[in-house]
C-alpha positions, 0 to 999 in steps of 0.5 A: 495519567501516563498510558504506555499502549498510545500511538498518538507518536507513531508514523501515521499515513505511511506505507510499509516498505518491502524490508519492513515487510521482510522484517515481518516475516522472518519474526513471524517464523521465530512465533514472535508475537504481533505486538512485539513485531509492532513495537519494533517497527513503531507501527499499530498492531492492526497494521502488522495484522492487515499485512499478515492478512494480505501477505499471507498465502497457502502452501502446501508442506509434505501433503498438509496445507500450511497458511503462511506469510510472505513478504514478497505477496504482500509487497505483490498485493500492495503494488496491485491495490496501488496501482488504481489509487491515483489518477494516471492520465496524462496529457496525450490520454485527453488529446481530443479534449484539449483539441476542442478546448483549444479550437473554441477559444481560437474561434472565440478569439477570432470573433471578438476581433 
């Protein structure tokens, strides 16, 4: 059986780049459908639409609101939502711990001699 709509070949665990992002936009403003846009990319047509839904803003366009895509909010929300996903201590932010650790086994060290 040959299914043409698998993704098991399509970049798994990989973020969208800006020009990607970009891409995004200018085919959503020539109504080009999502699937088309996926495909293109090589992406999951639930990607794109997460995108579209982080990327999308409201503006207002000769008095009437218009909800629109843009490459730039969505790159903006995506470096915000990365910003807390990975652990940035640094050594200097645990300087009292490793003060103590560092005491304690000096101590240590002087007993047992």
């Amino acid at each position: 059986m040959d299914y043409t709509n698998h993704n098991t070949s399509l970049r798994t665990n990989k973020h969208l780049s800006y020009e990607e992002r970009f891409y995004i936009e200018k085919q959503l403003q020539a109504n080009v459908p999502k699937s088309a846009i996926a495909k293109a990319l090589g992406r999951s047509r639930t990607t794109i639409h997460t995108e579209i839904k982080r990327g999308t803003v409201v503006q207002i366009k000769q008095g009437t609101s218009v909800l629109m895509y843009l490459a730039d909010r969505g790159q903006g929300s995506y470096e915000a939502s990365r910003k807390g996903s990975f652990n940035t201590l640094k050594a200097g932010a645990i300087e009292a711990f490793l003060a103590t650790v560092y005491h304690e086994r000096h101590s240590l060290t002087k007993l047992e001699s």
